[in-house]
TORZA-996167 format. One record per residue: x, y, z of N, C-alpha, C in turn; residue in one letter. Coordinates in steps of 0.1 Angstrom, whole numbers, padded with zeros to 4 digits, always signed. Layout:
N
XYZXYZXYZA/...
REM end
This chain:
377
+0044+0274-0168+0034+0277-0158+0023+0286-0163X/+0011+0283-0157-0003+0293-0159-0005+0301-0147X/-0016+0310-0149-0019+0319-0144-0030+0317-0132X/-0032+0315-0122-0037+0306-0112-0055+0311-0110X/-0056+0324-0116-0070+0334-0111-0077+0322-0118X/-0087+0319-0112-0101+0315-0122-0098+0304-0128X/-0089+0298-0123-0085+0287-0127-0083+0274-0122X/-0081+0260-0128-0075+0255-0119-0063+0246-0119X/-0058+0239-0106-0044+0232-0102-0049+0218-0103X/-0041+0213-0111-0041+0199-0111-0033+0195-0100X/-0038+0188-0093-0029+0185-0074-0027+0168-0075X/-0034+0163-0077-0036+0148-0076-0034+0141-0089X/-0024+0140-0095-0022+0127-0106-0029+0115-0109X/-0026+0111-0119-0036+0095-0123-0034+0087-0110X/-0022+0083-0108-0012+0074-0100-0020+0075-0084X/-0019+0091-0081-0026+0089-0066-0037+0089-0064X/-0047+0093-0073-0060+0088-0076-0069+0074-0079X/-0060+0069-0086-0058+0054-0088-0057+0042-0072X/-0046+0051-0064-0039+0043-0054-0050+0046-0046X/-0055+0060-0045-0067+0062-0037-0077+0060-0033X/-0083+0055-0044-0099+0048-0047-0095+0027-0043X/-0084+0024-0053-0081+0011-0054-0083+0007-0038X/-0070+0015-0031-0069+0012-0020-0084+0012-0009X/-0094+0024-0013-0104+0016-0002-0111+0011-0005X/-0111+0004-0019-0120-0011-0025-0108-0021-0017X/-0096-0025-0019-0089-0032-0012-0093-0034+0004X/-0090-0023+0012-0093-0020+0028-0106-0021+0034X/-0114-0021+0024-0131-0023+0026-0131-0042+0024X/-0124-0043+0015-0126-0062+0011-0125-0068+0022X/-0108-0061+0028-0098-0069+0032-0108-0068+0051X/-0116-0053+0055-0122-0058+0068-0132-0064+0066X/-0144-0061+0055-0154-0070+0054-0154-0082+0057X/-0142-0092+0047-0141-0103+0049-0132-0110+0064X/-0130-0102+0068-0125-0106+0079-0129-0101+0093X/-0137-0089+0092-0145-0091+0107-0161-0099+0102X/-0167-0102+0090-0182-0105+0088-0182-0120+0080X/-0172-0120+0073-0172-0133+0065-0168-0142+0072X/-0163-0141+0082-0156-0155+0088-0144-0161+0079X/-0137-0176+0087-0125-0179+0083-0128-0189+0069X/-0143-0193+0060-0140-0194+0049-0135-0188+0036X/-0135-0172+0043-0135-0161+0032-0118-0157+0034X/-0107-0167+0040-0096-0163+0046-0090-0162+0031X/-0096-0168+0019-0085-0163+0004-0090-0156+0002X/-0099-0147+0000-0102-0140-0001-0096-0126+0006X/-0094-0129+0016-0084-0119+0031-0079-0114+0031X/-0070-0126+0024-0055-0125+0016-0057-0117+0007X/-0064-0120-0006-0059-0110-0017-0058-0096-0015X/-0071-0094-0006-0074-0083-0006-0062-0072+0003X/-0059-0081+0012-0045-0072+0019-0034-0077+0011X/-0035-0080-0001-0022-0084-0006-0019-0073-0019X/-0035-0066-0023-0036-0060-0029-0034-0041-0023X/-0039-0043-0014-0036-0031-0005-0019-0030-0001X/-0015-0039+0002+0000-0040+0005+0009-0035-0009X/+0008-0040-0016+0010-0036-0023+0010-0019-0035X/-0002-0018-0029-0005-0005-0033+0005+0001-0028X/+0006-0002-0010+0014+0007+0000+0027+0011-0007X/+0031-0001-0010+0050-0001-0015+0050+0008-0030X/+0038+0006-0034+0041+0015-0051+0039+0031-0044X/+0028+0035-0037+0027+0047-0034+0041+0052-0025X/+0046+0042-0017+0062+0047-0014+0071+0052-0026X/+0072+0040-0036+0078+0045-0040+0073+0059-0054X/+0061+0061-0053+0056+0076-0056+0057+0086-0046X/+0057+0085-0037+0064+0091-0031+0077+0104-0025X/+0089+0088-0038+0098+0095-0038+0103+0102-0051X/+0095+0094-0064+0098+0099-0075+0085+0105-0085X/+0074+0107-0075+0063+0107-0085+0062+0122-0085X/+0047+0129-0090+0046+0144-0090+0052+0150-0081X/+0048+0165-0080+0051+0176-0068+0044+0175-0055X/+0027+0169-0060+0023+0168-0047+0021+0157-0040X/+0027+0148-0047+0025+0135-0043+0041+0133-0033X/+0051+0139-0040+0063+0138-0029+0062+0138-0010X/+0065+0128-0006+0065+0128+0009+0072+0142+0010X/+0085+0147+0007+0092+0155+0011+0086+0172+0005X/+0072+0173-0001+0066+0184-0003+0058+0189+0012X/+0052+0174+0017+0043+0178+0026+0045+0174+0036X/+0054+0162+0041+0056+0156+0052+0066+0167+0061X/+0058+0170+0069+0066+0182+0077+0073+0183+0092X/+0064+0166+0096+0069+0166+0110+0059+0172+0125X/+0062+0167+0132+0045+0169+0142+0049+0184+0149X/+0058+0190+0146+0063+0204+0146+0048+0211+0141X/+0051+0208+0130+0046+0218+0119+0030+0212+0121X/+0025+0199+0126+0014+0193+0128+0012+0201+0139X/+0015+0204+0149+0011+0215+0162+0006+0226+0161X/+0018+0236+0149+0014+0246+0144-0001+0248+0133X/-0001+0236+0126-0014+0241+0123-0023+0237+0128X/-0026+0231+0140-0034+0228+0147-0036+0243+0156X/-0031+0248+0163-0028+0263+0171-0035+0273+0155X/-0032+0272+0144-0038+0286+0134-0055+0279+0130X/-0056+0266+0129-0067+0261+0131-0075+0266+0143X/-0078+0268+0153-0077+0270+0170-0081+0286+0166X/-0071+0294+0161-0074+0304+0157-0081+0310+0148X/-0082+0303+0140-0094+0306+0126-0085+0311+0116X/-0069+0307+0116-0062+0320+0109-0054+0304+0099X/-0059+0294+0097-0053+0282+0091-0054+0285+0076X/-0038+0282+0073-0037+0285+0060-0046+0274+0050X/-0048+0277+0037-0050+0266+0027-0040+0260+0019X/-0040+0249+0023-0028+0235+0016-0037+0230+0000X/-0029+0233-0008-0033+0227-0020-0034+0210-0019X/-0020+0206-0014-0020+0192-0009-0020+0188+0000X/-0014+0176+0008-0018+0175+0025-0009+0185+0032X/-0021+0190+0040-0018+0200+0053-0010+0192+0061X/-0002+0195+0072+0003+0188+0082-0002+0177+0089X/-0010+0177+0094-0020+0167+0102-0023+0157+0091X/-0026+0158+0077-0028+0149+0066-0016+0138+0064X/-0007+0147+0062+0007+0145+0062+0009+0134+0075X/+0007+0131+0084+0008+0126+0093-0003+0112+0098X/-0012+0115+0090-0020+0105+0088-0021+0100+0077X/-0014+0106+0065-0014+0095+0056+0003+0084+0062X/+0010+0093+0071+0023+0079+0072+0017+0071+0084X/+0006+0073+0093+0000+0067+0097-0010+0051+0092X/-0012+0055+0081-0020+0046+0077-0013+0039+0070X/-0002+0043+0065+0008+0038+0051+0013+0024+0062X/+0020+0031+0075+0024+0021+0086+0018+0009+0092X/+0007+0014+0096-0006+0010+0099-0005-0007+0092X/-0010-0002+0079-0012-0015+0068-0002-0021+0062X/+0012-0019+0065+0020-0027+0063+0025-0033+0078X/+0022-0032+0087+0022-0040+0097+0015-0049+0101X/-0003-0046+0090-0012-0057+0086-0005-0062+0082X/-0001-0062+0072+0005-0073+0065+0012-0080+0071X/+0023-0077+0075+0036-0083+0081+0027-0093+0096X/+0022-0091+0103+0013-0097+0111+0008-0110+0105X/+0001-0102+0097-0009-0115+0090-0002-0125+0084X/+0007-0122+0076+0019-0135+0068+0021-0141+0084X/+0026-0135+0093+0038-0142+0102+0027-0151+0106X/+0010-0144+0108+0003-0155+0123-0002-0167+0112X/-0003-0162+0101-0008-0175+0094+0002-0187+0091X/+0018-0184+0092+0023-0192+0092+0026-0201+0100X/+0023-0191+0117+0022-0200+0126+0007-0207+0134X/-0005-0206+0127-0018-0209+0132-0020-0217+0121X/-0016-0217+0106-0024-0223+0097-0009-0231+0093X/-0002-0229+0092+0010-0234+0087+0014-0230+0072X/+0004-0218+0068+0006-0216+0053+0016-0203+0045X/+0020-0204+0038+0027-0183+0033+0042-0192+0037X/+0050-0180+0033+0063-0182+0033+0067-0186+0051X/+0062-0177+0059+0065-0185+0074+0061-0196+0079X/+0059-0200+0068+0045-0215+0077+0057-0228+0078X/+0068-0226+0074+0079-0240+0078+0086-0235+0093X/+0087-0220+0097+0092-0215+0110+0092-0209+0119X/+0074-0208+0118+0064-0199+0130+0062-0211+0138X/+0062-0205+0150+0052-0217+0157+0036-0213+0160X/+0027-0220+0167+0017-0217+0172+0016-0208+0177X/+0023-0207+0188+0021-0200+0197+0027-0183+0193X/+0034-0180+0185+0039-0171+0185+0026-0165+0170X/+0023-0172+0161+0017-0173+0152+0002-0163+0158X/+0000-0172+0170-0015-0172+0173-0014-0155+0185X/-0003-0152+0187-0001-0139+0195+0000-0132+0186X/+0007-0133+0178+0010-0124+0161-0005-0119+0155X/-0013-0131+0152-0029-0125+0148-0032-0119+0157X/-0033-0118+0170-0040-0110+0176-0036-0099+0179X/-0024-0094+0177-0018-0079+0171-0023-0072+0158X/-0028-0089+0150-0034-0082+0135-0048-0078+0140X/-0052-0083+0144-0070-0081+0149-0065-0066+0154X/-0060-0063+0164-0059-0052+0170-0053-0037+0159X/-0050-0046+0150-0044-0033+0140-0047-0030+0129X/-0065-0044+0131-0071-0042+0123-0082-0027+0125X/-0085-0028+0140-0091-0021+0148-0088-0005+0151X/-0073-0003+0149-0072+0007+0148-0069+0011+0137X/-0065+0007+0120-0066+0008+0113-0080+0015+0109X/-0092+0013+0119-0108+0013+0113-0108+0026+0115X/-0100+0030+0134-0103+0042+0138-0094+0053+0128X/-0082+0044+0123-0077+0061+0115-0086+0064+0102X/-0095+0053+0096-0098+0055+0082-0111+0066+0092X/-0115+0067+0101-0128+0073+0103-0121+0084+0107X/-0114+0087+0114-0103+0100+0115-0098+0106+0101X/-0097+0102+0091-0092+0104+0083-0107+0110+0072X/-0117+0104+0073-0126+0107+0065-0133+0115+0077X/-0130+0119+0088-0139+0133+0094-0127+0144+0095X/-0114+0144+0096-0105+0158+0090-0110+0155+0072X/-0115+0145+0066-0118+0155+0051-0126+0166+0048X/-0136+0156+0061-0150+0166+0060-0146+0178+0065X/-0138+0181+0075-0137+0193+0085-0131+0203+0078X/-0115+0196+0068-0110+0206+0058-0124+0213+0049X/-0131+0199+0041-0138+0201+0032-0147+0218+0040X/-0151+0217+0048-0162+0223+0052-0152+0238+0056X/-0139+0237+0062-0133+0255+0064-0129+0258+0053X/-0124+0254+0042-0121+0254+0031-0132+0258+0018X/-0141+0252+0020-0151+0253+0013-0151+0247-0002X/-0144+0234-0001-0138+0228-0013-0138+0215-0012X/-0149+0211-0025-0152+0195-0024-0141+0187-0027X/-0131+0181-0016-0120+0173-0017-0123+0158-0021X/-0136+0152-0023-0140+0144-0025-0133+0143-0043X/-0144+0156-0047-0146+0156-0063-0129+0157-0067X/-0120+0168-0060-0109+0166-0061-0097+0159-0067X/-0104+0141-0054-0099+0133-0056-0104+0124-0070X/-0114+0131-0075-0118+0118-0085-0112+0125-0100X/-0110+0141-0099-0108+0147-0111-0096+0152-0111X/-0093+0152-0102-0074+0159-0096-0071+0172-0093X/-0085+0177-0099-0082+0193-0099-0089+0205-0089X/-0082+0211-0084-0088+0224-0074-0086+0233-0077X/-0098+0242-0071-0101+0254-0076-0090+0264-0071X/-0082+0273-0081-0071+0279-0078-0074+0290-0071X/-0061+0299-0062-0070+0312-0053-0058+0319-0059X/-0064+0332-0060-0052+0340-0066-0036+0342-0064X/-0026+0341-0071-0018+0343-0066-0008+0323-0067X/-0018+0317-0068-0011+0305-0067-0009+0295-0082X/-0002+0289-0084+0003+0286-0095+0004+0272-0097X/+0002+0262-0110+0004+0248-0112+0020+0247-0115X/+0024+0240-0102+0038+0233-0100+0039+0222-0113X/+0052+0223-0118+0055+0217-0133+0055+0195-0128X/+0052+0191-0136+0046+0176-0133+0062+0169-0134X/+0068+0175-0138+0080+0164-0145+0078+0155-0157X/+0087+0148-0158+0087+0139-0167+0090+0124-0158X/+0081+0112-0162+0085+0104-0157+0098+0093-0156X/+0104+0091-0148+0112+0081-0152+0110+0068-0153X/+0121+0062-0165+0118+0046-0162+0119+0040-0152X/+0128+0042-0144+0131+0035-0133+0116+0038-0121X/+0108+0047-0124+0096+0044-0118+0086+0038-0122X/+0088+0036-0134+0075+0028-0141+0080+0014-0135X/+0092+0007-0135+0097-0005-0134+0093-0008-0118X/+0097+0002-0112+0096-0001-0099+0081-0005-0092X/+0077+0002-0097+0057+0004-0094+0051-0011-0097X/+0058-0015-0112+0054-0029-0116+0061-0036-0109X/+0068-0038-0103+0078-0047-0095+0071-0047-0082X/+0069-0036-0075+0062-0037-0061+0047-0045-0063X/+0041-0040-0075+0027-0050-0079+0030-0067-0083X/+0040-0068-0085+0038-0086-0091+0045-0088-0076X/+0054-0087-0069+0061-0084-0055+0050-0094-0051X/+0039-0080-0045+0029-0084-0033+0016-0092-0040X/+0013-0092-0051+0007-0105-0062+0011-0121-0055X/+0026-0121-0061+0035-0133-0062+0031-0135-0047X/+0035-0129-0036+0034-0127-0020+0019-0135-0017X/+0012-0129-0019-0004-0131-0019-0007-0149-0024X/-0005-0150-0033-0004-0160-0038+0006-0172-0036X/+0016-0172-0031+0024-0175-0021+0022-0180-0008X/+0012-0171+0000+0005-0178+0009-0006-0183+0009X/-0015-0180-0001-0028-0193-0003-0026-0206-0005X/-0014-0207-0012-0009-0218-0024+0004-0224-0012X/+0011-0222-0010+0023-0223-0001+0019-0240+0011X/+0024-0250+0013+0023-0257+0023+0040-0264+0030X/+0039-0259+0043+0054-0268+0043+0056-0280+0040X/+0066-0291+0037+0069-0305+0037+0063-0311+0050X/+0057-0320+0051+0053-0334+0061+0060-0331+0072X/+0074-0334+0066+0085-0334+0074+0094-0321+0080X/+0089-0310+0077+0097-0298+0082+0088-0294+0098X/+0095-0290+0105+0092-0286+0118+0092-0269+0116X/+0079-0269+0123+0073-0273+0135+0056-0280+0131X/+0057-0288+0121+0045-0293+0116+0046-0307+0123X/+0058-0315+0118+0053-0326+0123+0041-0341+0118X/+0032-0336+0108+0025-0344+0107+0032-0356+0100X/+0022-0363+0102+0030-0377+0100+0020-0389+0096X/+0029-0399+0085+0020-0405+0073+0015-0419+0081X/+0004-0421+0079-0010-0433+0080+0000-0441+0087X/-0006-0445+0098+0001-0461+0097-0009-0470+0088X/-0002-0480+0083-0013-0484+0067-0024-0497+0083X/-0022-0502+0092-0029-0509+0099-0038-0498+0100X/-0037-0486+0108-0045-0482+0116-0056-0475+0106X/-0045-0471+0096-0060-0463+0082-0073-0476+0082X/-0061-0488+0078-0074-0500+0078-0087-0498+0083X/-0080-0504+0096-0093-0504+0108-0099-0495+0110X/-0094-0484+0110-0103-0472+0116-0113-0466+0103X/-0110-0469+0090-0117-0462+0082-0125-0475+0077X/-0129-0489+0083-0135-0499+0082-0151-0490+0085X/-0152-0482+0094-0162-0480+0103-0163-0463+0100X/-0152-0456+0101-0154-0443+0100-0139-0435+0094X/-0137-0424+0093-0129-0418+0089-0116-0417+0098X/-0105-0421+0090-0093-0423+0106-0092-0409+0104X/-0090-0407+0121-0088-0391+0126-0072-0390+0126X/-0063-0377+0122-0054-0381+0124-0049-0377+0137X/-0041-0386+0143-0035-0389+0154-0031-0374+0161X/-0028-0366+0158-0029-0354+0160-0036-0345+0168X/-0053-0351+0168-0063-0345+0173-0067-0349+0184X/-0061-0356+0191-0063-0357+0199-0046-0362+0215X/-0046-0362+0225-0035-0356+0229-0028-0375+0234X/-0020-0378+0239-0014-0394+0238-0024-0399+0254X/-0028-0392+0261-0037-0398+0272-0047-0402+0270X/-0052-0394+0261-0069-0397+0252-0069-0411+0245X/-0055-0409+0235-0055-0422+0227-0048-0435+0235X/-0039-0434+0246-0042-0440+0252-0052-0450+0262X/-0062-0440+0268-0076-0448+0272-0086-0453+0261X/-0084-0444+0248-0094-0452+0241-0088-0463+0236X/-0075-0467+0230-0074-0479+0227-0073-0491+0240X/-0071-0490+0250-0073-0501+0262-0091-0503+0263X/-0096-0498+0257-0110-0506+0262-0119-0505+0246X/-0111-0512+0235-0117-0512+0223-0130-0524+0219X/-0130-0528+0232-0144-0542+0229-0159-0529+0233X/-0154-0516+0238-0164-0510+0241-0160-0492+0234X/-0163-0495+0222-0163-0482+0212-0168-0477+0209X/-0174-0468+0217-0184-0458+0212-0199-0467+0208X/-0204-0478+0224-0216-0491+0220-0211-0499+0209X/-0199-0496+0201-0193-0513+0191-0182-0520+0198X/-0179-0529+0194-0167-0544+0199-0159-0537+0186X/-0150-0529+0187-0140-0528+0179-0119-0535+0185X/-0119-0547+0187-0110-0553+0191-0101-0565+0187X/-0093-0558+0190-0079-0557+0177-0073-0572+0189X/-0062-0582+0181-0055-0589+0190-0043-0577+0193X/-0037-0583+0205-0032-0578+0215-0019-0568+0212X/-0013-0578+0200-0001-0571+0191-0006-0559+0182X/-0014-0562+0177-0022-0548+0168-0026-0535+0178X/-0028-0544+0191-0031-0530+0199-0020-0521+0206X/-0012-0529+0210+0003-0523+0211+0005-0518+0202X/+0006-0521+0191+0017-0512+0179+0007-0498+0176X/-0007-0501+0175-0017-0488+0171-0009-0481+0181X/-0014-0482+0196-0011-0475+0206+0003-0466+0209X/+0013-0476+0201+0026-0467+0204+0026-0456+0193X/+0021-0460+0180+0024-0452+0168+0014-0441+0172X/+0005-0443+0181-0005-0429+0182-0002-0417+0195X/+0004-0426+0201+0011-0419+0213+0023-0411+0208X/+0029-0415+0201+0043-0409+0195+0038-0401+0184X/+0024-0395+0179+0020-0389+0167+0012-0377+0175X/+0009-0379+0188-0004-0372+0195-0003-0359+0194X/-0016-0355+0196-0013-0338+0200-0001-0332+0204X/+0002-0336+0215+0015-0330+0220+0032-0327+0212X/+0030-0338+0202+0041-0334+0192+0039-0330+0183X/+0024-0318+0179+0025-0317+0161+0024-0298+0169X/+0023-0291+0159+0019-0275+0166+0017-0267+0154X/+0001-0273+0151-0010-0270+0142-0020-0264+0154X/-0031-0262+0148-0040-0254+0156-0047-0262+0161X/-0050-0271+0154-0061-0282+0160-0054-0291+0174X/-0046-0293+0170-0040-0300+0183-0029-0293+0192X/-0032-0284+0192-0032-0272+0204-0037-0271+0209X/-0057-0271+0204-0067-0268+0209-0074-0281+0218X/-0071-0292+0207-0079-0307+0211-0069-0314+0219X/-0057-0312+0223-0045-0319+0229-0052-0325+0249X/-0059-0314+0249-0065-0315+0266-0083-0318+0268X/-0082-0331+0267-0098-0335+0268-0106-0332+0280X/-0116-0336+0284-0127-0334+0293-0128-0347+0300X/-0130-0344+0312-0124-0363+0318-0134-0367+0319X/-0149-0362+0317-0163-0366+0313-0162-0371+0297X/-0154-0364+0292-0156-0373+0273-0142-0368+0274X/-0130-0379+0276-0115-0381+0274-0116-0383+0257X/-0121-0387+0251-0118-0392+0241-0132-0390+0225X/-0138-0379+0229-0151-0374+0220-0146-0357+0216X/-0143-0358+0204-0136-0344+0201-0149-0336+0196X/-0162-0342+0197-0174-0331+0187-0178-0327+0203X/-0173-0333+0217-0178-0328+0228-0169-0314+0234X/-0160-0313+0228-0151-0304+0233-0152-0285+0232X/-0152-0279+0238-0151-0264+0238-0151-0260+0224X/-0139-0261+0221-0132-0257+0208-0141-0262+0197X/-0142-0280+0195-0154-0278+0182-0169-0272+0186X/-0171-0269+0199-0187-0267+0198-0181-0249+0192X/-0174-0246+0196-0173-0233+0192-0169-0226+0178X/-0168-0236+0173-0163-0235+0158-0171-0241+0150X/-0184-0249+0155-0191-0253+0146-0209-0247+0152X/-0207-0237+0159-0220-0233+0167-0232-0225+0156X/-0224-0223+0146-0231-0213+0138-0239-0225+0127X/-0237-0238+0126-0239-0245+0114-0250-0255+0123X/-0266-0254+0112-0274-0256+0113-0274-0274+0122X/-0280-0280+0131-0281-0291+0134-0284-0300+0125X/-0293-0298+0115-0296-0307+0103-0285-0310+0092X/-0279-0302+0093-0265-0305+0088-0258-0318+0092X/-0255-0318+0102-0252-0330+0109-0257-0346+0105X/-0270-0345+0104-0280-0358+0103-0284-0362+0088X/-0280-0348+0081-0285-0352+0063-0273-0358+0055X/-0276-0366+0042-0265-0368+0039-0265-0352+0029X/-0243-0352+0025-0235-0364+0025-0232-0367+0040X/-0233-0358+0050-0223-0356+0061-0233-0368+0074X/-0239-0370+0073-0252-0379+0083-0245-0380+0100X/-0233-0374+0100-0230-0375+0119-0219-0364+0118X/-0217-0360+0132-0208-0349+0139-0196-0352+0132X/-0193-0366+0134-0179-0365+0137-0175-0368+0122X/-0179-0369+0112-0176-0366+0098-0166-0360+0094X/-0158-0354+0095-0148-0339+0094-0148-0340+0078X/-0144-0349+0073-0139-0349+0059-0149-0348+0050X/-0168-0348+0052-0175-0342+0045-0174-0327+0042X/-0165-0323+0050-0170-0307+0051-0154-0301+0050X/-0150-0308+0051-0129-0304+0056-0124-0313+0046X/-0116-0307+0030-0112-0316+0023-0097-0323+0032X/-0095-0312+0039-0078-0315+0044-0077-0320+0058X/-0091-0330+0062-0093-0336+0075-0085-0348+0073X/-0080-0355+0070-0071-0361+0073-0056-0363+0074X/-0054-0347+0071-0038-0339+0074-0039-0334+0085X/-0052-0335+0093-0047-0330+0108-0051-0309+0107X/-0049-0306+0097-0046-0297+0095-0059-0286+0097X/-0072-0285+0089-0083-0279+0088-0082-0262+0087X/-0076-0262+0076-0075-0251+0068-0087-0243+0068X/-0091-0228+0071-0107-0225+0070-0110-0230+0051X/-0097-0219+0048-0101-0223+0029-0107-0236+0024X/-0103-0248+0033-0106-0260+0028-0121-0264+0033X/-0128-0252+0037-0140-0258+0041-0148-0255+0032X/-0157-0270+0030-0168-0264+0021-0183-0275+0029X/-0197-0265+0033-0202-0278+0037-0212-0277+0027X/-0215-0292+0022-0223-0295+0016-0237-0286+0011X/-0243-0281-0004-0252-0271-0007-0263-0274-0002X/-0266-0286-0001-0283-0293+0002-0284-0289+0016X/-0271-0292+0028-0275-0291+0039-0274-0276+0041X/-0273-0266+0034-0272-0249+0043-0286-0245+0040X/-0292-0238+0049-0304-0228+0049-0303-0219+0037X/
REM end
């Protein structure tokens, strides 16, 4: 040990310095792209809370084996001790914490919580809205699509602790009179008499292993759900392969929609009046129309529990059977230029597969959108 006058305390290690900075390049990616980028930027979304998640689990376990001041059990004190220095605060008589004061202490397990509950949200809703990540063979929709909206909301208060958290810096920074910024980038504070550099330890292996384990962990994780698709055949997907007639006919003229997108009343009325198809005579003999009909009734909206036919399952009894008329796509396509529509490659609305490589799985992945370079502004 040294002598503390005129000196200074190394407080902050490589490790929490590292976790520190990384982490709000990660937390900055992961809202940017997800309140401003929209749902093309959803791999992107992913890594970036997959990288933050990660962080989380390694800084746990520094936590429990890392320096002096990085130990939960140095500073985590309990909302006891958060009261109390809130009351010597109050008084002007608040001591100085080398490392987190109580209220810090409490907001860093706030945030630590916080962002693994992003996470855990975000895997669960995207398994059940997108069908992707390790949940996506036994989320449903509906539980999927309530699940994101806990993640939005905890994205939201996640925002408010990071702004709570960087105005107690400033507020320490300013009674203290000690740039906790520079602190954090060089580790070290200015010593006050009387106080002494706590011995670092030695590291163990079993923390080096662990640290790298929680990193390839939430990696592998991350990548797991970008990459990840359930079988055809696992429920609660349901999608279901071409009938080889109807791919025929329908992609004679246009791209077959899959059966999916629309709900069995819709495809119902539209195949009974196929001599009148959208202004064409598209009409099948009488056995071809039966068999389309049953195989599309038995594929419809109502039995698959993807997003799309959730949304498209209930038509407009003004357009039963026009899915570029419906709530949902005007709402999802309101932001993309009208000339888009009319130029090639895409030259009409109802195109999906110019712009959706996975429009014929029913599916419409945001990641899988790409629209054409010539048609964007």
């Amino acid at each position: 040990m040294k002598s503390a006058d005129h000196a200074k305390i190394r407080v902050w290690d490589l490790f929490v310095r590292f976790f520190h900075w990384t982490l709000v390049v990660a937390v900055s990616a992961a809202a940017y792209s997800g309140f401003l980028l929209g749902g093309t930027w959803i791999s992107a979304h992913i890594w970036a809370g997959s990288v933050a998640t990660a962080l989380i689990l390694a800084r746990l376990l520094w936590g429990i084996w890392g320096s002096p001041y990085a130990r939960f059990g140095n500073f985590v004190k309990g909302p006891r001790a958060a009261l109390e220095h809130v009351r010597e605060l109050r008084s002007g008589a608040g001591e100085r914490h080398l490392g987190h004061n109580p209220l810090g202490a409490l907001m860093i397990l706030a945030l630590i919580t916080t962002i693994l509950l992003l996470a855990l949200s975000g895997t669960v809703g995207l398994g059940g809205v997108f069908k992707v990540g390790p949940f996506g063979f036994a989320t449903t929709y509906q539980f999927g699509n309530t699940t994101l909206s806990l993640h939005k909301l905890l994205a939201i208060w996640l925002l408010v602790l990071v702004g709570l958290h960087i105005a107690g810096a400033v507020f320490e920074g300013l009674r203290t009179r000690e740039n906790l910024v520079k602190a954090m980038v060089t580790g070290y504070k200015e010593a006050e008499p009387g106080e002494i550099e706590q011995p670092a330890g030695k590291a163990r292996p079993l923390l080096v292993t662990s640290l790298f384990t929680a990193l390839a962990a939430m990696l592998f994780w991350g990548g797991a759900t970008l990459a990840s698709r359930p079988a055809p055949d696992l429920p609660p997907v349901g999608e279901a392969a071409f009938d080889v007639t109807y791919a025929d006919e329908c992609s004679a003229c246009h791209i077959a929609y899959n059966p999916s997108l629309m709900g069995e009343k819709s495809w119902t009325l539209l195949m009974s009046n196929l001599s009148d198809h959208f202004g064409e005579d598209a009409s099948l003999d009488p056995a071809t129309t039966e068999e389309l009909t049953r195989w599309l009734a038995a594929n419809a909206a109502e039995t698959v529990d993807t997003k799309p036919a959730h949304m498209l399952r209930h038509m407009a009894d003004n357009a039963p059977f026009t899915i570029t008329e419906t709530p949902f796509w005007k709402l999802t396509h309101k932001n993309i230029p009208d000339t888009v529509f009319t130029r090639p490659p895409v030259y009409d609305n109802g195109n999906c597969a110019a712009c959706h490589s996975d429009a014929e799985s029913g599916r419409f992945y945001p990641a899988n959108i790409s629209i054409p370079k010539e048609n964007q502004k």
